[in-house]
C-alpha positions in Angstrom: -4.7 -13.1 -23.8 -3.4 -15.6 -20.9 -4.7 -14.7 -17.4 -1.1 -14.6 -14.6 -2.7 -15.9 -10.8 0.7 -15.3 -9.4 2.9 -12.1 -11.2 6.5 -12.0 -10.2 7.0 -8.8 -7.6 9.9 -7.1 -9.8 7.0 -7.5 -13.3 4.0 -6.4 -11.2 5.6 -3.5 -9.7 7.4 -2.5 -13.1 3.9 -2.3 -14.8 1.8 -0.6 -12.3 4.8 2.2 -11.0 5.3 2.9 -15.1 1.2 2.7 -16.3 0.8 6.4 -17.6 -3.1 6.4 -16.9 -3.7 4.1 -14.1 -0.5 4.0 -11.4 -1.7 4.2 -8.2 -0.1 3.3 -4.8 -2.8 1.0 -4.0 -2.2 -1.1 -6.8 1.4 -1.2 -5.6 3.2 -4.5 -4.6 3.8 -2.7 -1.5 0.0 -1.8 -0.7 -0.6 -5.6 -0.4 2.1 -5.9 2.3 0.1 -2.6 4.3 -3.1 -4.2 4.0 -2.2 -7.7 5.5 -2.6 -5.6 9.0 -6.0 -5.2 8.6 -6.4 -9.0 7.8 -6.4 -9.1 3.9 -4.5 -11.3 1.9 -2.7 -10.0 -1.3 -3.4 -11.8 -4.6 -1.4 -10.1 -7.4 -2.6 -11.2 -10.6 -2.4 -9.7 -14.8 -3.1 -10.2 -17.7 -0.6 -10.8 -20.8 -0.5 -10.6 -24.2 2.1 -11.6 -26.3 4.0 -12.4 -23.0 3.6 -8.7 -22.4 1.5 -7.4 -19.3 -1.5 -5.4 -20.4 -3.2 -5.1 -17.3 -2.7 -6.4 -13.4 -4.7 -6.0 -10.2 -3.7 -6.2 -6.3 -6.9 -8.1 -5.4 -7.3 -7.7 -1.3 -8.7 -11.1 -0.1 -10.8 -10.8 3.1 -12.4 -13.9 4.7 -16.0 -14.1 6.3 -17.1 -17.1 7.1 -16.2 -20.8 6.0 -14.5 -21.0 2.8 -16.2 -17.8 1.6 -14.5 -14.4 1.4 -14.8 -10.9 -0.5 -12.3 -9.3 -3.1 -11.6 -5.7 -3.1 -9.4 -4.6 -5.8 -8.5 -1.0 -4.5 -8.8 1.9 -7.1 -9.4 -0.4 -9.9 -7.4 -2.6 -11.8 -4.3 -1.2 -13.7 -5.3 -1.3 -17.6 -6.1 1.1 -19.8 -10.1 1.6 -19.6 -10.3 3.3 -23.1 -9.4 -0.6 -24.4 -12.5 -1.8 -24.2 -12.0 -5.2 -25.0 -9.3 -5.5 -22.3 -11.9 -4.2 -19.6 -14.6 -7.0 -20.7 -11.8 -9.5 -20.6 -10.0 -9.3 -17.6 -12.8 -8.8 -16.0 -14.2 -11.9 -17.1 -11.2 -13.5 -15.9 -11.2 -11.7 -12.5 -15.1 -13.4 -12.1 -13.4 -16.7 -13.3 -10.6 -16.5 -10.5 -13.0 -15.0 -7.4 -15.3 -18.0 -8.0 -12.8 -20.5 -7.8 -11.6 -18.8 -4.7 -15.0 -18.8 -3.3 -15.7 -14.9 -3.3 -18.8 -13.8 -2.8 -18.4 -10.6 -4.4 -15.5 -8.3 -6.1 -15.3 -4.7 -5.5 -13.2 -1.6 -7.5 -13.7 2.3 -7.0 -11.6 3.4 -9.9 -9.5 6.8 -9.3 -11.2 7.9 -12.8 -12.3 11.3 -12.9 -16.6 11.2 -13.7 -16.7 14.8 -14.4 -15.1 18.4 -14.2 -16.1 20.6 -11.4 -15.3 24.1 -10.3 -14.4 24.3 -6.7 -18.0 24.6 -5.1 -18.8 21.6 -7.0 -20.7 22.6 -9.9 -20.8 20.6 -13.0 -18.6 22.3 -15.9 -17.9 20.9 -19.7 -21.3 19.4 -19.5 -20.5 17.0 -22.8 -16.8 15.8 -21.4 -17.8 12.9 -18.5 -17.2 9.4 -18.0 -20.8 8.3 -17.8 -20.5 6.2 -21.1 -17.9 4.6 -19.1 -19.9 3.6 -15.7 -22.5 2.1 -18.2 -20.3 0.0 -20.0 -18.9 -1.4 -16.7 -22.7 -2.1 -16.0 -22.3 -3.9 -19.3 -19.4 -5.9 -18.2 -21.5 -7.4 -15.1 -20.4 -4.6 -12.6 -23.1 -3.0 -10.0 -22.7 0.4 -9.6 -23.1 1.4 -6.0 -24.4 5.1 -6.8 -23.1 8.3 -7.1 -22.3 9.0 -2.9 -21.6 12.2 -2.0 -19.7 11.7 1.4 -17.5 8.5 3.0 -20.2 5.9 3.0 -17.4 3.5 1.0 -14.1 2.3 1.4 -12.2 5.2 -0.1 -13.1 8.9 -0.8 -15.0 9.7 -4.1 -14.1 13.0 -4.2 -10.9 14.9 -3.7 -9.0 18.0 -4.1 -5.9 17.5 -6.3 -3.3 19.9 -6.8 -1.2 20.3 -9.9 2.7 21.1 -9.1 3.6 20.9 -12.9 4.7 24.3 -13.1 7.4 26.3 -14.3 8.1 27.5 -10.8 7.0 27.4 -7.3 5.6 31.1 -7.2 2.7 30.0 -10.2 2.0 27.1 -7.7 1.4 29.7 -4.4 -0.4 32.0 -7.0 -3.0 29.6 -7.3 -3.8 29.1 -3.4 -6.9 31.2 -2.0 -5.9 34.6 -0.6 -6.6 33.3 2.6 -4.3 30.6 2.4 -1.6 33.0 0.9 -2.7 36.0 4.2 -1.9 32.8 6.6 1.4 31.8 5.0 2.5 35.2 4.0 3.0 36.1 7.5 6.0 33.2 8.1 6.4 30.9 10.9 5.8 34.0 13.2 5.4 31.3 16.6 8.5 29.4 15.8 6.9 26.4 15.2 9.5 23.5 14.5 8.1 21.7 11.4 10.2 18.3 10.2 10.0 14.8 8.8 9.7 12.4 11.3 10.8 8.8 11.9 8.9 5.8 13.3 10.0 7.4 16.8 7.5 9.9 16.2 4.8 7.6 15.7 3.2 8.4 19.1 3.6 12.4 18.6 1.2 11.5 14.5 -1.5 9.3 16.7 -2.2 11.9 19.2 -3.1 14.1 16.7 -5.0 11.3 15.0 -7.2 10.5 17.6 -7.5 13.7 18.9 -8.9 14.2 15.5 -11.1 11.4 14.6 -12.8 12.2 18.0 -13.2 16.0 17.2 -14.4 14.9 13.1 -16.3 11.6 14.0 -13.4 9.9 12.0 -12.2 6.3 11.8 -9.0 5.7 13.5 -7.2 2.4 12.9 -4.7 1.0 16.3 -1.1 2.9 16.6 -0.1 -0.4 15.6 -1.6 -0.1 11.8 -0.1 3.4 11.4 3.7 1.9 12.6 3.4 -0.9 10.0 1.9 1.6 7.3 4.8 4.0 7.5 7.7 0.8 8.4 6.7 -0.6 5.4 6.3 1.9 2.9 9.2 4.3 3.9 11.9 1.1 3.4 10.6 1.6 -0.5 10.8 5.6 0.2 7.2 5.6 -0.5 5.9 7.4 2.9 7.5 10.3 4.8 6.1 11.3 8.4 5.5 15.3 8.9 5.3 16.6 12.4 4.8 19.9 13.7 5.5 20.9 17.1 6.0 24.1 19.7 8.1 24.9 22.7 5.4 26.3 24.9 8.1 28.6 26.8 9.3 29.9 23.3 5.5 30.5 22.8 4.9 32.2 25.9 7.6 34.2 25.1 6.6 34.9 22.1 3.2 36.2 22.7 5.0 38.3 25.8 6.3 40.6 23.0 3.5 40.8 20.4 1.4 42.4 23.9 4.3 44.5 24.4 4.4 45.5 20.8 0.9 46.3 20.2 1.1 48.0 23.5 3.6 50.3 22.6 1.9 51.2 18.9 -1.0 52.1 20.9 0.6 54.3 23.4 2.8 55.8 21.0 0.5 56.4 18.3 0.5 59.8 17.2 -2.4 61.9 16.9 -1.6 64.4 14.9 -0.7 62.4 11.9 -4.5 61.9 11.4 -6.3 64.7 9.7 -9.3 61.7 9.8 -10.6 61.4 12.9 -12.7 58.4 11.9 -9.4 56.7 10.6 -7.8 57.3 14.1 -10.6 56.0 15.6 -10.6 53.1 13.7 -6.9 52.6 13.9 -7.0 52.6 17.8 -10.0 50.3 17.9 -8.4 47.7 15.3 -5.1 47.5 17.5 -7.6 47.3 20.7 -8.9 44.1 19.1 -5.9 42.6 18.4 -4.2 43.3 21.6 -7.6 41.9 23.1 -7.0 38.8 21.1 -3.4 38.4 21.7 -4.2 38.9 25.3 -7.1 36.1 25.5 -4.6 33.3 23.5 -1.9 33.9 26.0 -4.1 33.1 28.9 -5.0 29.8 27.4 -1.3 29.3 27.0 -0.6 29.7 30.4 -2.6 26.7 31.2 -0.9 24.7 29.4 1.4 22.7 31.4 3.6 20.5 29.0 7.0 21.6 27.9 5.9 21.0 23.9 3.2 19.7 22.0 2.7 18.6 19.0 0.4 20.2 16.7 -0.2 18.9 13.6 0.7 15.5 12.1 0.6 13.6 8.2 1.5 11.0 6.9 2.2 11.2 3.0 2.6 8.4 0.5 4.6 9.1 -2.5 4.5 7.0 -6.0 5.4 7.8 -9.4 4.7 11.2 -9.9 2.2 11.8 -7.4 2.3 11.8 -3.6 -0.9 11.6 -1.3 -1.4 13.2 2.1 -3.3 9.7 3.7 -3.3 9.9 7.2 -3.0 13.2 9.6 -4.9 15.0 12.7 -4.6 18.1 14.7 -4.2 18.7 18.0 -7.8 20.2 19.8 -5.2 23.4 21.5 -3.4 26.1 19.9 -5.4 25.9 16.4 -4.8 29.4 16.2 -1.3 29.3 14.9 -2.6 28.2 12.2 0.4 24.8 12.3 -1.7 23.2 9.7 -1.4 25.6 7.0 2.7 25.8 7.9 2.9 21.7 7.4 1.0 21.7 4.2 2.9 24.3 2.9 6.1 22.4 3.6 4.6 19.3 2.4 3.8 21.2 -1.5 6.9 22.9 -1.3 8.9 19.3 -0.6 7.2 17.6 -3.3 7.4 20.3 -6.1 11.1 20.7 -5.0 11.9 16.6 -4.9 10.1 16.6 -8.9 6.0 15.4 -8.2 3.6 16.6 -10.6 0.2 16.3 -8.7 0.0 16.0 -4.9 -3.9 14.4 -3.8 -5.2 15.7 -0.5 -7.3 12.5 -0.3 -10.3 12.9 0.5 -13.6 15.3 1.0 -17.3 15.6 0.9 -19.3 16.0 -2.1 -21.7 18.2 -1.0 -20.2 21.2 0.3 -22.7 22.4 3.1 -21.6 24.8 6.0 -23.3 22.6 8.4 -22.1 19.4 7.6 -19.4 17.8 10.0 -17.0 17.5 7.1 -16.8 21.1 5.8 -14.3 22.6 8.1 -12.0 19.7 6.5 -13.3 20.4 3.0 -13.2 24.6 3.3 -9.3 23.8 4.1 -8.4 21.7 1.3 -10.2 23.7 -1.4 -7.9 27.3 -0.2 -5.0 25.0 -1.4 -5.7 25.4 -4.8 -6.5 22.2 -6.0 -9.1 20.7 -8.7 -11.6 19.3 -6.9 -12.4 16.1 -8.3 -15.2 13.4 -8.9 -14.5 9.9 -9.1 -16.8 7.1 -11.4 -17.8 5.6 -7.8 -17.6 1.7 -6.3 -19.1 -1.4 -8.4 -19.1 -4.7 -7.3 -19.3 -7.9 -9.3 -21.6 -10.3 -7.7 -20.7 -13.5 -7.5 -22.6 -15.4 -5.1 -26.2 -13.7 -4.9 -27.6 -14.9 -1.6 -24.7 -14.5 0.5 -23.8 -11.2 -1.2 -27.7 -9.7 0.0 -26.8 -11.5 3.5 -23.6 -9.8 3.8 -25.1 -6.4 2.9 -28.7 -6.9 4.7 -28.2 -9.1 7.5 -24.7 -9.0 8.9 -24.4 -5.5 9.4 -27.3 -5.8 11.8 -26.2 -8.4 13.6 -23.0 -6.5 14.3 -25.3 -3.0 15.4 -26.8 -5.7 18.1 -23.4 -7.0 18.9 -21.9 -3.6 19.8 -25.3 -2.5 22.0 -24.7 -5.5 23.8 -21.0 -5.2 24.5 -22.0 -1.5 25.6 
């Protein structure tokens, strides 16, 4: 087995689009281009036998201080982890190349599933895991980071993941909570203009991402990150921008006749087709509700002053079979109508239609609590109909011991003092 420090792009990209276990966007040539806006630097190296790739990784270089740096190889490297002795060797290799590029440490969260779980996150098929395959990475020389149940790492450990390989779209809907299906089954009753964007609607997606992240207590990267992230991957038709948006005056209008309408069934409602009283009763005081409803959103409209706004935004990344819904926000008004469940809808029904197999919602809490920040988020993505999954978790290989404990013990505190300072 000879270890490659440089793979050609055309080879790398050939071997991680086409691996039938382990292709994942972030191993992608591409990914390496994304993440030199946040200051990494792409090493794309494999492994080869026989002249033949057998495993590669998109290691993401990120200097500290001096000579020294950190390697993060994002959702593990591309092999196939049943091959034992390819696992031990590369990385033994991998250690062998971070030292002589004066890493500190290596880090890879593997997209491997640990466990099955129904959707409320109970443990199911007790004897199939991947626990036999966290301790042999122990083995190996990796640290396993633990078993963390919300974002305290660099990417999400658990997931929902919806499977699109059906025979036709109507088994895929089937399979979407009734409340999902109740939302979706009434139409785009508000008119609401859904469409894939451009980078010209890069402005209307970060409004709805900071709007979010403020709302969620979320990260938000600079517009800046988000232009580059879509530029780049939607030259290689790997990203497509969704955006949904409303005509306010259209809105207006349309609310206008839904007070008219439930006006008129309540004036008009006849009596005498009710041998029930009870079931007049409580015929008049459900259409009372609603027209109370109805009544209380439209006032809220009126206040609103623009001409349009836009509602919901994602960004998707698509690669091999699969596509991901990455980055996306809502806007704080009009939540009611419900433009979220309208855009994911289109999104599942373009990627079923254009031939994906799985589409990932990336990303949600492992500990499904009502009262935790991130279970409005959660509740959403598991009435989508998706598996939720459980990844094998971070591990990093330590390299450099004292500077890996100051990098984890020290220098995140002297960056807590930096920001109280600075305000």
């Amino acid at each position: 087995m000879k270890f490659i420090e440089n793979v050609e792009k055309d080879k790398f990209e050939n071997f991680v689009f086409n691996h039938p276990t382990k292709s994942h966007f972030m191993q992608s040539y591409y990914w390496g281009e994304v993440s030199k806006a946040k200051g990494f630097i792409p090493h794309y190296v494999g492994l080869e036998e026989n002249g033949k790739l057998i495993a590669t990784a998109l290691i993401l270089e990120k200097k500290l201080i001096g000579k020294y740096s950190y390697f993060y190889i994002p959702r593990g490297f591309v092999t196939d982890f049943k091959s034992r002795e390819i696992v031990e060797k590369f990385t033994k290799l991998l250690k062998e190349y971070g030292k002589k590029n004066h890493a500190i440490f290596i880090t890879i969260d593997p997209d491997i599933k640990l466990q099955d779980l129904d959707n409320d996150g109970n443990v199911i098929n007790k004897e199939v895991n991947n626990y036999e395959l966290v301790n042999f990475l122990k083995h190996c020389g990796w640290t396993h980071l633990g078993f963390n149940k919300n974002f305290e790492h660099r990417e999400p450990r658990y997931s929902f993941c919806l499977d699109l390989d059906k025979e036709s779209f109507d088994d895929v809907y089937k399979g979407m909570h009734p409340t999902t299906r109740k939302i979706l089954n009434k139409g785009n009753q508000y008119n609401l203009d859904v469409f894939i964007g451009n980078e010209n609607n890069i402005d209307d997606f970060y409004l709805t991402m900071e709007e979010t992240a403020i709302r969620e207590k979320l990260t938000c990267f600079p517009k800046s990150y988000y232009l580059n992230f879509y530029k780049v991957l939607n030259k290689h038709n790997m990203s497509d921008l969704y955006v949904v948006k409303v005509n306010i005056n259209n809105l207006k209008e349309t609310y206008s006749n839904k007070i008219k309408n439930l006006e008129n069934e309540l004036n008009s409602l006849d009596e005498s087709k009710y041998k029930n009283k009870q079931k007049l009763e409580n015929k008049k005081k459900d259409l009372n509700n609603n027209l109370e409803k109805v009544k209380k959103e439209f006032e809220n409209i009126k206040n609103i002053n623009e001409d349009e706004l836009v509602l919901s935004s994602i960004m998707t990344v698509k690669y091999n079979k699969k596509v991901w819904t990455i980055h996306g926000g809502n806007h704080r008004l009009l939540r009611e109508l419900n433009a979220n469940y309208l855009l994911y809808y289109t999104i599942i029904k373009d990627a079923y239609d254009n031939g994906y197999k799985k589409i990932d919602f990336f990303g949600t809490i492992g500990d499904p609590n009502p009262k935790d920040n991130g279970y409005g988020i959660h509740l959403f993505k598991k009435r989508l109909g998706g598996e939720y999954l459980e990844f094998i978790g971070e591990f990093d290989y330590i390299l450099n011991k004292p500077l890996y404990f100051l990098y984890n013990k020290v220098y995140p505190k002297i960056r807590r003092i930096k920001r109280k300072i600075m305000g």
